[in-house]
Structure formats: C-alpha cells, structure tokens
Residue frames as qw, qx, qy, qz and C-alpha x, y, z in Angstrom:
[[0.000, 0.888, 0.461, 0.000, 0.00, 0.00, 0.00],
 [0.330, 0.569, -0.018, 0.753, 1.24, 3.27, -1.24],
 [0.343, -0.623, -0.417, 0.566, 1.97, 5.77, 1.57],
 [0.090, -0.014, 0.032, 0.995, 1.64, 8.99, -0.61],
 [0.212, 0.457, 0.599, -0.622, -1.32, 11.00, -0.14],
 [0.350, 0.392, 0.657, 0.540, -1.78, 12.19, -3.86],
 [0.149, -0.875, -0.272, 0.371, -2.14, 15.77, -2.77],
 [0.533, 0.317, 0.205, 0.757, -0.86, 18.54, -5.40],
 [0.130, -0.857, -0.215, 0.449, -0.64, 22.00, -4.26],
 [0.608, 0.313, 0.081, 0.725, 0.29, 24.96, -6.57],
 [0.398, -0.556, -0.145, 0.715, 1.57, 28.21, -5.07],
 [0.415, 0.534, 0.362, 0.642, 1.02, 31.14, -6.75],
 [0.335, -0.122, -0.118, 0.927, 1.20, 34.74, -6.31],
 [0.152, 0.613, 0.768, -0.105, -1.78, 36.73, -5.82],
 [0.059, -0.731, 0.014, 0.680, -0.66, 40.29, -6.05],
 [0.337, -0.211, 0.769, 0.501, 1.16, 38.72, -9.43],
 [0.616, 0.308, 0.155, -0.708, -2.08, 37.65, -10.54],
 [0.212, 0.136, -0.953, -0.169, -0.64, 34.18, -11.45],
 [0.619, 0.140, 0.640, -0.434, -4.23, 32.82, -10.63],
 [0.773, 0.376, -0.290, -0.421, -5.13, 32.28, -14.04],
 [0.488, 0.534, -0.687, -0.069, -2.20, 30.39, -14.60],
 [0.189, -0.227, 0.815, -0.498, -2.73, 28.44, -11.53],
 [0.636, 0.313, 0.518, -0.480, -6.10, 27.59, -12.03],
 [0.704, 0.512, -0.410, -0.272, -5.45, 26.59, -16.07],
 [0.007, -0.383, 0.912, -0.148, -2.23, 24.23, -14.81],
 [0.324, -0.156, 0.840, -0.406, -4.49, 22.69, -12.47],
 [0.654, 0.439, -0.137, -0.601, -7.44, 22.13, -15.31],
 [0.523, 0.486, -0.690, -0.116, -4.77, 20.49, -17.09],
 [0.016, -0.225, 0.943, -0.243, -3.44, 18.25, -14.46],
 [0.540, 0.110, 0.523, -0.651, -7.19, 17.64, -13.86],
 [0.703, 0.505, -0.188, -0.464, -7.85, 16.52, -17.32],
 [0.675, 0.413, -0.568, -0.225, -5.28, 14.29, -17.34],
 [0.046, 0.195, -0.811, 0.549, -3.78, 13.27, -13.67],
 [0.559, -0.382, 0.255, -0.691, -7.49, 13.60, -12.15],
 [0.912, -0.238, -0.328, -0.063, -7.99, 9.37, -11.70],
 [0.651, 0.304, -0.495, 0.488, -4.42, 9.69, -10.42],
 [0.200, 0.218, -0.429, 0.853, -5.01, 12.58, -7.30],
 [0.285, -0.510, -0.779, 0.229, -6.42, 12.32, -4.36],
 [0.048, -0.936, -0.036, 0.348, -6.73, 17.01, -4.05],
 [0.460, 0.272, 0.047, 0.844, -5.26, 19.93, -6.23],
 [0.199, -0.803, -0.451, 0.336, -4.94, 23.00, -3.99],
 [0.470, 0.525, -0.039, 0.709, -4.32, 26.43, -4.77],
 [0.457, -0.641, -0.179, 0.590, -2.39, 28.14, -1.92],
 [0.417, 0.805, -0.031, 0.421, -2.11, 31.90, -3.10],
 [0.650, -0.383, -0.198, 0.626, 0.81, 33.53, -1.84],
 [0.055, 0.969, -0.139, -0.197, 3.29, 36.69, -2.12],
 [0.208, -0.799, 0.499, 0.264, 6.49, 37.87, -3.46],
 [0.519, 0.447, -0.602, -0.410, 6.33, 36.21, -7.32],
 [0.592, -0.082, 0.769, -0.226, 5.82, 32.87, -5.67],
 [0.830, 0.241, -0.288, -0.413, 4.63, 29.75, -8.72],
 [0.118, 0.473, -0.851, -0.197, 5.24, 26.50, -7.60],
 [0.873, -0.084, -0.334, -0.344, 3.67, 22.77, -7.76],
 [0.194, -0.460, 0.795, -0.345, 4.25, 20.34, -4.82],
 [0.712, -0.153, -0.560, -0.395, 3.45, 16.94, -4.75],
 [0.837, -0.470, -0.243, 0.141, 3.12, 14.88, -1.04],
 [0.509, -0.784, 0.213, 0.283, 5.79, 17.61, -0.33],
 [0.632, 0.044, 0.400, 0.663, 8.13, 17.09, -2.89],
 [0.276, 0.753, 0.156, -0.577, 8.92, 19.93, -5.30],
 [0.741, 0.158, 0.549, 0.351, 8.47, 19.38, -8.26],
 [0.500, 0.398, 0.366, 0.676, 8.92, 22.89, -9.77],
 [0.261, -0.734, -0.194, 0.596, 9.61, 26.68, -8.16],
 [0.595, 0.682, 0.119, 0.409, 9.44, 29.26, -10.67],
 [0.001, 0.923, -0.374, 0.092, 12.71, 31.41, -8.96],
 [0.589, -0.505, 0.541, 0.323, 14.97, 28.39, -9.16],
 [0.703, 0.378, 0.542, 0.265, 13.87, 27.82, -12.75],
 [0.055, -0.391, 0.175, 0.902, 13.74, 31.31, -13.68],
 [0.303, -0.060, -0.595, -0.742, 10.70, 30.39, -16.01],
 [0.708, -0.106, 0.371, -0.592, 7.21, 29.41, -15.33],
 [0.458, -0.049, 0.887, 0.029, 6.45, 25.46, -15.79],
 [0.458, 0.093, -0.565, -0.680, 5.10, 24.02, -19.17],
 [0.881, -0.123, 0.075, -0.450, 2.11, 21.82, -18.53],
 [0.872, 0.311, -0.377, -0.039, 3.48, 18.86, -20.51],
 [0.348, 0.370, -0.720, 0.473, 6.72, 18.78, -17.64],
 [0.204, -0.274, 0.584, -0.736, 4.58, 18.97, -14.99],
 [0.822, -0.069, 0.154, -0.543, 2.03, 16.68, -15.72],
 [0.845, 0.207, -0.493, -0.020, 4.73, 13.99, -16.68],
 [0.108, 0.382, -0.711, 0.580, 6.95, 14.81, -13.56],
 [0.549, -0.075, 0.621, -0.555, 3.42, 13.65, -11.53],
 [0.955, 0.068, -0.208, -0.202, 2.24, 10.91, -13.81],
 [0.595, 0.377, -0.665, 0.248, 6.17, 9.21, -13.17],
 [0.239, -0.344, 0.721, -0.553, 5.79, 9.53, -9.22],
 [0.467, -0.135, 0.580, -0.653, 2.35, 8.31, -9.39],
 [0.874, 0.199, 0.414, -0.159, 1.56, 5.71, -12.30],
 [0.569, -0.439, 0.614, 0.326, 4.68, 5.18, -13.81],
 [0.298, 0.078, 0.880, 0.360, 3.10, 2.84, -16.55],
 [0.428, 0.744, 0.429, -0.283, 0.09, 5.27, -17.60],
 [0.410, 0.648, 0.542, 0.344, -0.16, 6.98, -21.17],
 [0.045, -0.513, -0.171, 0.840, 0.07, 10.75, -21.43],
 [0.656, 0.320, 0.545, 0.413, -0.39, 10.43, -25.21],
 [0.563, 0.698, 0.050, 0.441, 0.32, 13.83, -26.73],
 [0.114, -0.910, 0.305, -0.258, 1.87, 15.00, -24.08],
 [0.835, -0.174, 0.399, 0.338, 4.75, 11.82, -24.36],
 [0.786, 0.523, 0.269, 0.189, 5.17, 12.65, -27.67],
 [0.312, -0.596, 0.226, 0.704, 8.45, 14.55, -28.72],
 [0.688, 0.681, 0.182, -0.172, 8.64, 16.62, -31.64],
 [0.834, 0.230, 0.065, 0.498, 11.82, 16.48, -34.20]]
C-alpha cells in the first residue's frame, strides 16, 4: 500500500495575478492526472511565488527555474511519481 497522499498543491502569487495560470495548470493536471489525485490546492501567496508540490516534494519553483512550468513537464513529472506505466499520449510525444 502506497503511503503517498496524492495531494498537489500549486503556489502562486496573488498580487502577481498568477491565478489564471494556476487555475489553467491545475485544469490540465485535472484533465489528465485527475484518476491519479487524491486534491489539487491552490495556496495563493506573495512575493512572485509559482510552484507545484506533490506529497511535499517539489516538483517545480518558478525562482529556481527562472521560467514558469510548461504543462506537458509537470504533468509527466506527476504521472512518473504516481503511475509510472500510464499513457500521457500527446503530451509523451516529442517533436523532431
């Protein structure tokens, strides 16, 4: 039995007005992750804050990246923790 709680939080900045983008991410992750998680919160914050945490792990701060996150990384970085062996189909695919 799996001890993770399947809890995604994404941080965002409220002053920023990174809610859209927060709330689109999480759409996404919903669309494809949603059999997979057990909650996506959004925690607004301050002071340019964007990141995405799974069971505590981060899995992506936009001031260490220096960029916000593309969906497609962030929705494989939580399919690999949490079903390994699932599908993403176009968002596996690489282009040439």
């Amino acid at each position: 039995m799996s001890t993770s709680s399947k809890r995604l939080e994404i941080n965002y900045c409220r002053r920023c007005r990174f809610v859209l983008r927060a709330t689109w991410l999480a759409q996404e992750l919903l669309f494809s992750l949603g059999d997979q998680l057990t909650e996506v919160a959004l925690k607004p914050g301050q002071d340019g804050i964007f990141s995405v945490v799974l069971d505590g792990e981060t899995l992506f701060d936009r001031r260490s990246e220096g960029r916000f996150p593309e969906p497609k990384e962030i929705k494989q970085a939580v399919r690999d923790r949490l079903a390994p062996e699932m599908d993403l189909g176009h968002s596996d695919r690489t282009h040439p």
